[in-house]
C-alpha positions in Angstrom: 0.0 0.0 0.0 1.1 3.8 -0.6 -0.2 6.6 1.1 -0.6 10.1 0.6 -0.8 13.1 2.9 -3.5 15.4 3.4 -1.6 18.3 3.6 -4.4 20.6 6.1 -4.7 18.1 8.5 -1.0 15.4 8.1 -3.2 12.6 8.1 -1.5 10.0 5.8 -4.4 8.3 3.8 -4.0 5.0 1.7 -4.3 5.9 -1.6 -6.9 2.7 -2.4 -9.8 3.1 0.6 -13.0 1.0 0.9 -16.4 2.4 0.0 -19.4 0.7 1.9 -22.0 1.0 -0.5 -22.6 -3.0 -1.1 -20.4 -4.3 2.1 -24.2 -4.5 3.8 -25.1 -7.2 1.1 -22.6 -9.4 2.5 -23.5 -12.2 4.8 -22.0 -10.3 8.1 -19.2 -12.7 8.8 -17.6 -12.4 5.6 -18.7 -8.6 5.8 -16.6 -8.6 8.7 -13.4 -11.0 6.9 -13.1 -8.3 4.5 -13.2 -5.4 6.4 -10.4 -6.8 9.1 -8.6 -8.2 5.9 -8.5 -4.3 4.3 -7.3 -3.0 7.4 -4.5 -5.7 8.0 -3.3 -5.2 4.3 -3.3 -1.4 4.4 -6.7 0.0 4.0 -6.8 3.0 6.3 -9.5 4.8 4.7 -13.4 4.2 4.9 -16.3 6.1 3.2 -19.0 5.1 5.4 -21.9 6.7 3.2 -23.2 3.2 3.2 -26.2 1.1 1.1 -27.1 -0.3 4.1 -27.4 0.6 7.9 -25.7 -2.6 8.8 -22.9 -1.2 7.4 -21.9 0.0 11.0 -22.5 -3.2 12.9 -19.8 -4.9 11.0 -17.2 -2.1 11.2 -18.1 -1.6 14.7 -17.0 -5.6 15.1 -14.3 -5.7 12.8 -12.1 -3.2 13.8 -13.2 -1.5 16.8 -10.0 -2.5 18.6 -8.0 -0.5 15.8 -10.0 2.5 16.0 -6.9 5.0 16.0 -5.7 3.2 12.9 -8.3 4.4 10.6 -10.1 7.3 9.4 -13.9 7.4 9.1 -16.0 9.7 6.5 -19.1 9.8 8.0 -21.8 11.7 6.5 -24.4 14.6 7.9 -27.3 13.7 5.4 -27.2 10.1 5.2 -30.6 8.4 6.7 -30.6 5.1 7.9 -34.2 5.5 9.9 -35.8 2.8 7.1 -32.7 0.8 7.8 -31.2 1.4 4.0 -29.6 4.8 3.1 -31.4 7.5 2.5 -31.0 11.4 1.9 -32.0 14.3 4.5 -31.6 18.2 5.5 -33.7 17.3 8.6 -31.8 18.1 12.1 -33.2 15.9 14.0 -33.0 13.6 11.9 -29.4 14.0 11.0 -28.8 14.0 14.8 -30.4 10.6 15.4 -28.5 8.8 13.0 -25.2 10.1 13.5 -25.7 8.9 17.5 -26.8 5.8 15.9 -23.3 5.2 13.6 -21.1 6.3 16.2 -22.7 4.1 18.7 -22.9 1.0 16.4 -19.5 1.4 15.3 -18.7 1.3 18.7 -16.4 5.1 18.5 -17.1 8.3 20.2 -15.4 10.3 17.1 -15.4 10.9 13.9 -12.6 11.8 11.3 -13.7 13.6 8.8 -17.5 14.8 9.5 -19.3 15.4 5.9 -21.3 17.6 4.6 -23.5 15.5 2.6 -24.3 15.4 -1.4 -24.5 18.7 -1.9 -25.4 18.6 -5.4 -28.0 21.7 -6.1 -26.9 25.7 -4.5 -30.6 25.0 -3.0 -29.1 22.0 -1.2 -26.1 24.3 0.5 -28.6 27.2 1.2 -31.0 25.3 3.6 -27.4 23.0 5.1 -26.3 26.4 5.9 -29.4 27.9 7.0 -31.3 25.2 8.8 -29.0 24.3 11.6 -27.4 21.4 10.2 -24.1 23.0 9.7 -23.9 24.7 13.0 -24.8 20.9 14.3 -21.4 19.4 12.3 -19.5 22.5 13.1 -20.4 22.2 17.2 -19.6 18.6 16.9 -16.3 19.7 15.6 -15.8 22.0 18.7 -16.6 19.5 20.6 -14.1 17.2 19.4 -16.5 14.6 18.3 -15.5 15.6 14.8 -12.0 16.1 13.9 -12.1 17.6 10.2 -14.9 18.6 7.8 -15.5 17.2 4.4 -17.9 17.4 1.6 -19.2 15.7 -0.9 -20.3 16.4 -4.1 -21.1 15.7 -8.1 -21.5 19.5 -8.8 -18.4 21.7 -10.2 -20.2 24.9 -9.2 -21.5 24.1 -5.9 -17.9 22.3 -4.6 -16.8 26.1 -5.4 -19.1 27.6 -3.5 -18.0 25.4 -0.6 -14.6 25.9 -1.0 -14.8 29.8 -1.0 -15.9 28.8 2.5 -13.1 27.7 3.7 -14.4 25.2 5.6 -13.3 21.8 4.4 -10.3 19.8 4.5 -11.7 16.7 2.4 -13.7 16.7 -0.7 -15.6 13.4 -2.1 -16.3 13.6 -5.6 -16.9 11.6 -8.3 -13.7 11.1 -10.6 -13.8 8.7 -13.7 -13.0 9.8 -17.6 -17.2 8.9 -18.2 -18.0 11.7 -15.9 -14.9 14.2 -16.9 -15.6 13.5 -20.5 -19.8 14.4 -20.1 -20.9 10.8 -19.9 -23.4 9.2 -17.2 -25.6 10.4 -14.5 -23.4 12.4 -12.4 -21.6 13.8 -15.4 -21.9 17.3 -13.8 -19.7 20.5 -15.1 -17.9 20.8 -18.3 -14.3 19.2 -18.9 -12.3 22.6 -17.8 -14.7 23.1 -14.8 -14.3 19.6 -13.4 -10.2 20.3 -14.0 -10.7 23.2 -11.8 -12.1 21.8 -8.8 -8.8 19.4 -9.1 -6.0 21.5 -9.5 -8.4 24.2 -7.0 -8.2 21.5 -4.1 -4.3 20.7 -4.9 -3.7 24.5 -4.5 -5.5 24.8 -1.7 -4.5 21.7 -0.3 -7.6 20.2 0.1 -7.6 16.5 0.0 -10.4 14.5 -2.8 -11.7 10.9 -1.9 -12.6 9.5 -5.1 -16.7 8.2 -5.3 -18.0 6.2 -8.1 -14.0 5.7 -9.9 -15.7 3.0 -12.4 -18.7 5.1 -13.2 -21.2 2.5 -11.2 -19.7 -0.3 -13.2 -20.2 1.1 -16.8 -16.7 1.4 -17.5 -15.4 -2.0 -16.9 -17.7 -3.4 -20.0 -17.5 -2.5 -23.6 -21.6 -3.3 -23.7 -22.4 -0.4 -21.0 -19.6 1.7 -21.2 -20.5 5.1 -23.2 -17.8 4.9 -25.0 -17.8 1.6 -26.2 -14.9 0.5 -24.3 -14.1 -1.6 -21.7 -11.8 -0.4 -19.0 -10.1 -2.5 -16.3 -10.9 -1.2 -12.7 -6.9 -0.7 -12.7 -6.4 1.9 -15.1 -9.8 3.5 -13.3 -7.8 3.9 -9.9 -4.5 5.1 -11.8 -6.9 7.4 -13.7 -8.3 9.1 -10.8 -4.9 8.7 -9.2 -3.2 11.0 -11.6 -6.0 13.8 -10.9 -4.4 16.4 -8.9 -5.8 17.1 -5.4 -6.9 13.4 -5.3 -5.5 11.0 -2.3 -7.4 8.1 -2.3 -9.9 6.0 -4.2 -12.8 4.8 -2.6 -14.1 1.4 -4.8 -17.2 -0.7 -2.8 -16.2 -4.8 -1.9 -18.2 -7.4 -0.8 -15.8 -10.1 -0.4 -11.8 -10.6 0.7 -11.6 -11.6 -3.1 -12.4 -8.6 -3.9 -10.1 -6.5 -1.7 -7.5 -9.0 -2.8 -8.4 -8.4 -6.4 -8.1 -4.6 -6.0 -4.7 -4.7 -4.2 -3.2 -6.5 -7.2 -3.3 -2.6 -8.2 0.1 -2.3 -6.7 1.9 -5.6 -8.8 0.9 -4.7 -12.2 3.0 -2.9 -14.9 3.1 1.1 -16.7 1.3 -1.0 -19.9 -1.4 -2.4 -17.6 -2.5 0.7 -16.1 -2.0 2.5 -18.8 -5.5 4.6 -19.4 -4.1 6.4 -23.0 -7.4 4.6 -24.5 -9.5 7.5 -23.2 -8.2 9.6 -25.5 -9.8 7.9 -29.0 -12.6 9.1 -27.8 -12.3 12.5 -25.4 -14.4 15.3 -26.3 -13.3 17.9 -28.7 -12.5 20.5 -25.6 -10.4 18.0 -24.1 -8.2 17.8 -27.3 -4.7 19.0 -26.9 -5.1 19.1 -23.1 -2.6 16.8 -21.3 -4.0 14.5 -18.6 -0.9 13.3 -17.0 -1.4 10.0 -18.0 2.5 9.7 -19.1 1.7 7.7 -22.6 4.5 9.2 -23.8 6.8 7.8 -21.6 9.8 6.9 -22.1 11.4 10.3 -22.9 15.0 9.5 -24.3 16.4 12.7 -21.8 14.4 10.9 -18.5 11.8 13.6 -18.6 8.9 13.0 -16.6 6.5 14.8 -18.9 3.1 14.3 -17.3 4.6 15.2 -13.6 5.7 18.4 -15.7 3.0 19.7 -17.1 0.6 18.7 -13.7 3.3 21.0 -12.0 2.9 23.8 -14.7 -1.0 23.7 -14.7 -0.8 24.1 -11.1 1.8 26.7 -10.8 -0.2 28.7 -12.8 -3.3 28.9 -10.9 -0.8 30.0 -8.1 0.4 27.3 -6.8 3.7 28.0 -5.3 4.6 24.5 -3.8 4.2 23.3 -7.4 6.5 25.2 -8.5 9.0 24.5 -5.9 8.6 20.8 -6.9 9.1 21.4 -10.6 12.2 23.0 -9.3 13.2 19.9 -8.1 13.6 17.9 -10.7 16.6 16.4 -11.8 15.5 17.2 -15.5 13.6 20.1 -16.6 11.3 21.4 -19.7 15.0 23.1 -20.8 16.2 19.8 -21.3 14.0 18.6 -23.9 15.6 17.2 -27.5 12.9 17.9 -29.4 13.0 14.6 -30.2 9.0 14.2 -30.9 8.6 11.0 -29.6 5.9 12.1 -27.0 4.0 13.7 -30.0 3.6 10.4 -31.8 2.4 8.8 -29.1 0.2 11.4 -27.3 -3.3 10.1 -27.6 -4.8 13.6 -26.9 -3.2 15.4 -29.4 -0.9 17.4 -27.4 1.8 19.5 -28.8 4.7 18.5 -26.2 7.9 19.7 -27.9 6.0 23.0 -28.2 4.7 22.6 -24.4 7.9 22.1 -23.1 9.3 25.2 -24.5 6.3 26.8 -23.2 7.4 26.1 -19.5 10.9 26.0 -20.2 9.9 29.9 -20.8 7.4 29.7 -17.7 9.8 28.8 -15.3 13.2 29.7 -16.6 14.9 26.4 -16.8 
C-alpha cells in the first residue's frame, strides 16, 4: 500500500480506501473478513456513506480495537431511519442517526465529518441555514468531529463550498465517463471539473474518489459510453493521476475482492495505462494533457506528465508546485525535441511545443 498526505490536517491516507456502498449485502461474517482483511493489508481509509445501515455493525466488530488506525468519513445527510440509506436536510433527523453510527460502530469520534451530497446551490442554502451546519460544526468543537468534508457531483457548488473555507476533504466523483460528459453524475464541463482538481491541490484540500468506475459502466465494452471496456486498474490510476486526489474509494463485498483490488500495486506502466480515453475524449479535451504519461519513455528521463501537472498548477498560483518542478533532476530546458511524445500522445498534445512553453514559464 502507498499513502498520501493530506496536507491541512498530516493525516497519511491510503491511496486505495473502501467504499461501503454493497459491504451491507454481505453475509455479516464475511462482511466482517473483508473489512479486518482491508485494514491488516493497508486500508486505512473508509467512506461510510453506506447502502445499508448494517454497514456500522460490521465495522463496529471488525475493527473497533484499531480505531486510532483508521479514518472514518461519516456523512451529515445520510438516513438510515428505514434501515437502508437515505438522503435528509432534517436536524433531527441527522442528529439521530449520526448517534446511531457512532454508537454501532462502537467510537465516540469521527474523522472527517461530511457535509453530505450537496449537489444543487438549493441543497447548500438550507445545510447552511437550517442548523445542520452549526450541528457538524459544534460537533467539531466538541471534538467529536475532527475535520470537515464534503461531498459532491456538482463543479459549481464544490466552489461555493470551498470559498468557505471550511473543508479539508472533498468526495467527488472522478472517472473519464463523468470528466468526458458521460453518465448520470456527469456534472460540469471538462475545464470546470479540471478546476475543482488542480483548486483542491492548491489549496490543499484532499479528494476521496466516489464512483472511480462510473457505477460499473466502464469495466464493460456493452455499457460503457464509450464503447470500451476499462479495467478497474487503469480506473484507480486514472483518478490517481488527478491532482488534489488521495485516495480512491471502490465498494467490496468479499476478501476476493479486496485482494483483487490490491493486485493494483503488482501490475505494470502497460497495464494501467489509461491512453485509451483519449480515441474518444471530447473535442474540448483535445490538446489538453492528462498526466497519463503515454508518452513515456522520454529518451532525456523527462517526466513529462509530472511536468506539465506542476505547470498547470503553478499557474493557478500554486507556489509548492513550482518549488517541486524546481526539483527535478530534469527540466522542460532539457527537452531534445526529439517528438517522440508527440507520436504517441493520444490527446493530441503538442509537447515539444509545451515544453518550451514552461521551459519559458519557469526559466529552466
Amino acid at each position: 500500500m502507498k499513502y498520501r498526505t493530506n496536507k491541512r490536517t498530516n493525516d497519511k491516507i491510503s491511496e486505495i480506501g473502501m467504499g461501503t456502498a454493497y459491504i451491507g449485502e454481505a453475509e455479516h461474517s464475511e462482511a466482517v473478513k473483508t473489512v479486518r482483511y482491508a485494514y491488516e493489508h493497508g486500508i486505512n481509509y473508509f467512506d461510510l456513506a453506506a447502502g445499508d445501515g448494517r454497514a456500522f455493525d460490521i465495522f463496529g466488530e471488525a475493527i473497533s480495537d484499531v480505531r486510532d488506525q483508521v479514518m472514518y468519513q461519516i456523512h451529515f445527510g445520510a438516513d438510515y431511519s428505514k434501515g437502508t440509506y437515505g438522503w435528509t436536510l432534517n436536524l433531527d433527523t441527522i442528529k439521530r442517526s449520526v448517534d446511531r453510527q457512532l454508537h454501532d460502530l462502537k467510537t465516540d469520534y469521527i474523522d472527517y465529518g461530511f457535509i453530505h451530497c450537496q449537489d444543487e446551490s438549493s441543497d447548500w442554502e438550507k445545510y447552511q441555514n437550517n442548523g445542520v451546519l452549526d450541528y457538524l460544526l459544534g460537533m467539531k468543537e466538541q471534538g467529536v468531529v475532527k475535520h470537515i468534508g464534503a461531498s459532491s457531483h456538482t463543479p459549481s457548488v464544490i466552489q461555493e463550498i470551498i470559498d468557505t473555507d471550511l473543508i479539508d476533504m472533498l468526495m467527488f466523483s472522478v472517472n473519464s465517463a463523468y470528466d468526458y460528459n458521460h453518465g448520470d453524475y456527469a456534472y460540469g464541463g471538462v475545464d470546470e471539473r479540471a478546476d475543482v482538481y488542480k483548486r483542491c491541490e492548491k489549496l490543499g484540500i484532499g479528494i476521496s474518489v466516489m464512483k472511480p468506475f462510473s457505477g460499473g459502466q466502464l469495466l464493460s465494452a456493452k455499457t460503457s459510453p464509450f464503447g470500451k471496456a476499462l479495467t478497474q486498474y487503469q480506473c484507480i490510476k486514472y483518478a490517481l493521476d488527478k491532482p488534489g486526489v488521495l485516495t480512491v474509494l471502490p465498494g467490496a463485498q468479499s476478501v476476493e475482492e479486496i485482494k483483487h483490488l490490491l493486485k493494483f500495486y503488482e501490475l505494470s506502466e502497460e497495464e494501467l495505462d489509461y491512453s485509451i480515453i483519449g480515441s474518444f475524449a471530447p473535442p474540448e479535451a483535445n490538446g489538453k494533457c492528462v498526466y497519463c504519461n503515454h508518452c513515456k519513455p522520454c529518451p532525456v528521463g523527462l517526466d513529462i506528465g509530472m511536468i506539465n501537472k506542476f505547470y498547470d498548477l503553478a499557474k493557478i498560483g500554486d507556489d509548492m508546485a513550482r518549488e517541486h518542478y524546481h526539483a527535478l533532476d530534469t527540466k522542460a530546458g532539457d527537452c531534445i525535441r526529439c517528438g517522440h511524445c508527440n507520436s504517441r500522445c493520444m490527446f493530441g498534445v503538442d509537447q515539444m511545443s509545451r515544453m518550451q512553453e514552461i521551459k519559458e514559464y519557469f526559466g529552466e
